[in-house]
N, C-alpha and C positions, 0 to 999 in steps of 0.2 A: 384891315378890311373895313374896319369902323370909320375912319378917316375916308375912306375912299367912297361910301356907301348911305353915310349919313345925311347928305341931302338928296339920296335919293329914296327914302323911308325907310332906312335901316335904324331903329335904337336899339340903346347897348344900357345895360346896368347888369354891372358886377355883384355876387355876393361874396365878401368873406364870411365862412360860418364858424372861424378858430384861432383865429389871429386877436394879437391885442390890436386897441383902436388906434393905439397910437406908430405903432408897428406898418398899418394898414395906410394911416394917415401922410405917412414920410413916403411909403411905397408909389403913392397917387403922386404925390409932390413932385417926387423925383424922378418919377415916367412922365410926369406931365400928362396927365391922361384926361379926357374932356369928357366922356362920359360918368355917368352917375356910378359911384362906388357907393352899396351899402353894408352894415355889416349886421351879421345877427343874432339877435338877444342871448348871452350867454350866462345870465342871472340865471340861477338855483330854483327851480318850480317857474322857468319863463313861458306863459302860455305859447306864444307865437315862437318856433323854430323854423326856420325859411327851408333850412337840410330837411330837416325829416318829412316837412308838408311835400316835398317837390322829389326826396326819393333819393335825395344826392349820397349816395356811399362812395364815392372815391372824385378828386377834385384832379382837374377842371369837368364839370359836368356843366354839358351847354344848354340851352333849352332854346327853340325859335318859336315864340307866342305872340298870336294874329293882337295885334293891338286895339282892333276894333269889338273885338268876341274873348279875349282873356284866354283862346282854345289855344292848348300844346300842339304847334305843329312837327314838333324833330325834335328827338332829345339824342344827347349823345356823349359820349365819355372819351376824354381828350379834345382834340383840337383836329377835327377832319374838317377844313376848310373847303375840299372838295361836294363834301354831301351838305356842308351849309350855304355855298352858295346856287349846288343845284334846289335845295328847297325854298331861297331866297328868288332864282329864277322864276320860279314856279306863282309868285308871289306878287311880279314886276318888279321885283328891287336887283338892279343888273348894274 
């Protein structure tokens, strides 16, 4: 969907929040994947947790946020490509 949708204003960034880096790193490599993979700080007393700021208890958890305003517009658990592209419609991104 990301391939298909990215020049028409779809962005994509991935989080791992449990994975080692390098585990993560081969994973990107090996899909070949062109969006931004990030991963998140998993040091002992790390202020910034990207999971717990945004809610994630079970993964793939997706979120579709207005790029302009930072607002949640769709969050979802799994991979319902149907309700992500009718909120992406909703959006102009077709």
């Amino acid at each position: 969907m990301y391939t298909e949708l990215h020049d028409k204003g779809l962005g994509l960034v991935a989080v791992n929040g449990s994975d080692d880096a390098n585990v993560v790193n081969k994973y990107v490599a090996e899909n070949k994947f062109t969006f931004q993979v990030g991963m998140a700080d998993k040091k002992e007393g790390a202020i910034y947790d990207v999971a717990v700021k945004y809610g994630v208890q079970a993964y793939p958890t997706n979120y579709l946020v207005d790029a302009s305003t930072g607002k949640i517009l769709w969050r979802g658990v799994g991979f319902d490509e149907k309700a992500i592209r009718n909120v992406l419609a909703k959006m102009n991104i077709k």
